[in-house]
C-alpha positions as CSV (number, residue, x, y, z in Angstrom):
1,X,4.1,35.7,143.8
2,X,4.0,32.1,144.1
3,X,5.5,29.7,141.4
4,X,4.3,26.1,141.0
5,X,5.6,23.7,138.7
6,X,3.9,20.6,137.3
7,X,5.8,17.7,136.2
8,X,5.8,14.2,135.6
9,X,8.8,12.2,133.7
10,X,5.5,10.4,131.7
11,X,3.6,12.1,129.3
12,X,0.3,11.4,128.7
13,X,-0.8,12.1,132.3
14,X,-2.8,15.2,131.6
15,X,0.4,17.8,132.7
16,X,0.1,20.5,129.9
17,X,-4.2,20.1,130.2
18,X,-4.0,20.4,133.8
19,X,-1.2,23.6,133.6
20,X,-3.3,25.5,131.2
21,X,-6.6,24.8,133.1
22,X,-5.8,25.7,136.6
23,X,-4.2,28.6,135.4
24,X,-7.0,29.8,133.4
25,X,-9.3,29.7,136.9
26,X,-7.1,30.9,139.1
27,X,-7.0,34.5,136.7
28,X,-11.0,33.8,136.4
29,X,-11.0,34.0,140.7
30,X,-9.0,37.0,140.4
31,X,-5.6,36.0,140.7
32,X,-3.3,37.3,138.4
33,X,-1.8,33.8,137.0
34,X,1.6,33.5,134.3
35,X,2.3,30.5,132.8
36,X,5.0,29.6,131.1
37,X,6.0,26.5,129.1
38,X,9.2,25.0,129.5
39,X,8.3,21.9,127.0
40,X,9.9,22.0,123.8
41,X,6.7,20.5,122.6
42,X,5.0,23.7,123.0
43,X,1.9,22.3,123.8
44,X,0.9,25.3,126.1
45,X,0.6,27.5,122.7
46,X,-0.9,24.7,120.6
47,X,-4.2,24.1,123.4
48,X,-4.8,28.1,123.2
49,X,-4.6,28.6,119.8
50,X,-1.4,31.1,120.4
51,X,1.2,31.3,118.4
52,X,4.5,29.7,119.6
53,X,7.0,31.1,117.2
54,X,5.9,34.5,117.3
55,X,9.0,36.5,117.8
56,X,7.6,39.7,118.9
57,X,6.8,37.9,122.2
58,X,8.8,36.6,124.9
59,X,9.5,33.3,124.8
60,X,10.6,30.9,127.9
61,X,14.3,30.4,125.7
62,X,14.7,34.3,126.1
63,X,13.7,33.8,129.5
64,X,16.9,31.2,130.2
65,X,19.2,34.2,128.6
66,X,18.2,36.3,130.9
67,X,16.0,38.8,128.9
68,X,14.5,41.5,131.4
69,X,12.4,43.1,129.0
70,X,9.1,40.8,129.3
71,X,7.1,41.1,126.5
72,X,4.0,37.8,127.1
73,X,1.1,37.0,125.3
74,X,-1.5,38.3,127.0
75,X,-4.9,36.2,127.1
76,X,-6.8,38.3,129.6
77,X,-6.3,40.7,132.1
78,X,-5.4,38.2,134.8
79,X,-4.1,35.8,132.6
80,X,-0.8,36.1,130.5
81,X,1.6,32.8,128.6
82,X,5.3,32.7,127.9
83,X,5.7,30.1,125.0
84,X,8.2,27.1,124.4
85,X,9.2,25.7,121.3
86,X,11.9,23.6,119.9
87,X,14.9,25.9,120.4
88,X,14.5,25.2,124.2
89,X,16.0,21.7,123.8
90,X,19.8,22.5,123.7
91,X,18.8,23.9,127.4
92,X,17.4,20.2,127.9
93,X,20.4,18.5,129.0
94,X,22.6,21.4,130.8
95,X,23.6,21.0,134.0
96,X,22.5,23.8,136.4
97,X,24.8,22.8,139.7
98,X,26.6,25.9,138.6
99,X,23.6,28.3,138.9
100,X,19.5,28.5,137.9
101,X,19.4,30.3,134.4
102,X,15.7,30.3,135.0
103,X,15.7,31.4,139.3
104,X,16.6,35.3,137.7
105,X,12.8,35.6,137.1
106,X,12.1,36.2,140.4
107,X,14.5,39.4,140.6
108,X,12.1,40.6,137.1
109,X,10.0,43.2,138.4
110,X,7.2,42.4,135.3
111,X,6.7,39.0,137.4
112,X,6.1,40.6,140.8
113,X,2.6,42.1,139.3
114,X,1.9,38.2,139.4
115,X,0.0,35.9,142.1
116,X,0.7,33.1,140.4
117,X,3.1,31.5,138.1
118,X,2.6,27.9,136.9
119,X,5.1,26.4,135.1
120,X,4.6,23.3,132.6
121,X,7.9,20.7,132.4
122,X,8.9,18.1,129.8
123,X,7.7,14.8,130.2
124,X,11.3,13.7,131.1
125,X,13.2,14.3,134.5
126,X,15.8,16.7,132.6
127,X,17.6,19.9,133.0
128,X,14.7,22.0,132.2
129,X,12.7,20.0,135.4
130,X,15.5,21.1,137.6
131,X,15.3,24.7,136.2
132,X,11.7,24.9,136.9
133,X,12.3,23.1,140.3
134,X,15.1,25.6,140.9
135,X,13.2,28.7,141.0
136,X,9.5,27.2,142.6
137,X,8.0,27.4,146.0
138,X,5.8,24.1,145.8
139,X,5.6,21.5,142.8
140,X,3.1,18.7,142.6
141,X,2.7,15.3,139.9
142,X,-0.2,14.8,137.7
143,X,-0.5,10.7,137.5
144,X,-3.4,8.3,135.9
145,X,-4.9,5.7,138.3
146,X,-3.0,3.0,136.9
147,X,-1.5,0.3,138.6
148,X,2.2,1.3,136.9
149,X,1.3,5.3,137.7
150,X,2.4,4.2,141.3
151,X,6.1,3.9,140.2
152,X,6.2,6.8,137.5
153,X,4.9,9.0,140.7
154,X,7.8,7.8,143.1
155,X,10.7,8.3,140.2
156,X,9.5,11.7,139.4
157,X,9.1,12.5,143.9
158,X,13.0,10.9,144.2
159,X,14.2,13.0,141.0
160,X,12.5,16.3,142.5
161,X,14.1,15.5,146.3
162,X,17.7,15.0,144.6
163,X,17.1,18.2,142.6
164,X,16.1,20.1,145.4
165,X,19.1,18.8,147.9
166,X,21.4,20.2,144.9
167,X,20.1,23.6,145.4
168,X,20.5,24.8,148.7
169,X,19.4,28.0,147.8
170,X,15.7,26.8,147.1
171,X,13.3,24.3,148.9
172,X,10.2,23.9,146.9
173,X,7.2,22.3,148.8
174,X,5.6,19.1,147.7
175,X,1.4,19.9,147.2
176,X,0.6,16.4,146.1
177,X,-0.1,14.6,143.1
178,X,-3.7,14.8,140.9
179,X,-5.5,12.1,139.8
180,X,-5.7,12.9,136.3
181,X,-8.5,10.5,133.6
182,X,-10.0,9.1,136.3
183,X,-12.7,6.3,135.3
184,X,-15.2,5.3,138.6
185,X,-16.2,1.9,136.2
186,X,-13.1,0.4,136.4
187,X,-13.0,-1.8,139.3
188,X,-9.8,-1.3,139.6
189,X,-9.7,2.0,140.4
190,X,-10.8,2.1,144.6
191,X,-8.2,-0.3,145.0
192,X,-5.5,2.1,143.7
193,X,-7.0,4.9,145.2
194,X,-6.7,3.8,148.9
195,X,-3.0,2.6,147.3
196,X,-1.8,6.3,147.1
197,X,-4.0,7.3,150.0
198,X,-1.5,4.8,152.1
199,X,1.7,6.0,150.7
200,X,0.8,9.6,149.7
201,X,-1.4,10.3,152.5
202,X,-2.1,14.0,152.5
203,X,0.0,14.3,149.9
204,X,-2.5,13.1,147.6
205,X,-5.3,15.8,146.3
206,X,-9.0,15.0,147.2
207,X,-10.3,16.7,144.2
208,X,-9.7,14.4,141.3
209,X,-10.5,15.0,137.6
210,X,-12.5,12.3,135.6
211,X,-11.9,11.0,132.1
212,X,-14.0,13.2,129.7
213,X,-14.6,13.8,126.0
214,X,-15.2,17.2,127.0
215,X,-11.3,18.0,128.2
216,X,-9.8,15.8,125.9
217,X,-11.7,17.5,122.9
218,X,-10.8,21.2,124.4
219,X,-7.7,21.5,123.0
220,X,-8.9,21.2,119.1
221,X,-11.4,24.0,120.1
222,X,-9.0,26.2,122.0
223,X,-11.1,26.0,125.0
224,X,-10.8,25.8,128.5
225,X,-12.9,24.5,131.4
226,X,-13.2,28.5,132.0
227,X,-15.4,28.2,128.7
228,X,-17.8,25.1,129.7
229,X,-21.4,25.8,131.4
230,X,-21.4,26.3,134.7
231,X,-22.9,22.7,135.6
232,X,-19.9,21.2,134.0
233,X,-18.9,17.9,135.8
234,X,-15.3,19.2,134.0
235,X,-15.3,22.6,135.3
236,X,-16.6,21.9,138.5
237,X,-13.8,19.2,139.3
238,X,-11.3,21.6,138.1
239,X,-13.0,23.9,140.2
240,X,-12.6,22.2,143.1
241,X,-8.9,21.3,142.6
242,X,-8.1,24.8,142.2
243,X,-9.9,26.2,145.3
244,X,-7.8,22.9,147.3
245,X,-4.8,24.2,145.5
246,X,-5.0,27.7,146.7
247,X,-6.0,26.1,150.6
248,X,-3.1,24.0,150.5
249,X,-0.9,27.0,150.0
250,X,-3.4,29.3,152.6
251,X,-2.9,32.4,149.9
């Protein structure tokens, strides 16, 4: 089992579309994936047309209070969610020096059945960031290619390195960030790119995913890129990030 967070302290970056698309290709190449929300937006639920107060289902709340019994919605047989809503926020500002709430799930045995579990974060560098940082083996930063993306990306890299030098029981590995939106046209947008190249080097994914009326429209449909034609510019990006995501931790 390996669990990846996303995060980024700005919203509007493309976290919870690229946490609910990479996750529904790694189940369609066979791993079994989990994701679980951790926004109190419950966005996650929203995109797939799930519902987030269901109370028959586990929630990422009962997963902070340590119930074992894991109950998921399940979207396909290599693909299962853990929902967020509101009632998460009172978790939003707890301190966790004094232990990971969320790090338990790894002792679960329902999660071991898993290959993969990717966990969406608040748009905020918050308790619930730390949680999810707490319990991960590699993390990595969605960002626009905007000039001002450049600092966002930093702040949320020196929030997840003082997180992870507070837990000296977990080390999570830095993948990289995703160009998220990204617009060839602008003539901007080279100059930025060998920008993070410079300071990110390797750090910084090849495999970047355009602006598109195609992603940004999938959510009202409840679709993924798993659901567009094959010769999807979309999907194929997507594509490729995934199969770079799956290099970069050599699974």
């Amino acid at each position: 089992m390996k669990i990846i967070s996303i995060l980024c302290q700005k919203g509007g970056v493309g976290k919870t579309t690229a946490a609910v698309n990479i996750s529904s290709l790694l189940s369609d190449m066979g791993y079994k994936t989990m994701l679980i929300d951790l926004d109190p937006q419950g966005n996650v639920a929203t995109y797939l047309n799930q519902d987030k107060n269901n109370n028959n289902k586990t929630s990422s709340v009962d997963l902070l209070e340590g119930v074992v019994d894991i109950n998921p919605i399940i979207m396909n047989d290599k693909f299962a969610l853990i929902t967020s809503d509101q009632s998460i926020s009172k978790y939003n500002q707890e301190k966790i020096i004094g232990g990971s709430k969320l790090k338990k799930i790894r002792n679960i045995p329902y999660f071991k059945n898993f290959d993969f579990v990717i966990i969406d974060t608040p748009p905020t560098m918050s308790s619930l960031v730390q949680e999810a940082l707490s319990t991960s083996d590699y993390y990595m930063i969605p960002a626009k290619p905007e000039f001002l993306a450049v600092e966002g990306v930093a702040q949320a890299m020196n929030f997840a390195k003082k997180t992870i030098s507070q837990i000296p029981t977990n080390n999570p590995i830095f993948l990289g960030v995703i160009l998220n939106q990204v617009d060839n046209r602008r003539s901007s947008f080279l100059d930025f790119l060998n920008e993070l190249r410079y300071l990110l080097s390797d750090k910084l994914f090849e495999s970047h995913i355009s602006q598109s009326t195609e992603i940004a429209d999938s959510p009202f449909y409840a679709k993924t890129v798993s659901n567009f034609p094959e010769n999807s510019k979309a999907r194929n990006e997507y594509l490729s990030l995934v199969k770079e995501l799956v290099s970069k931790i050599e699974i």
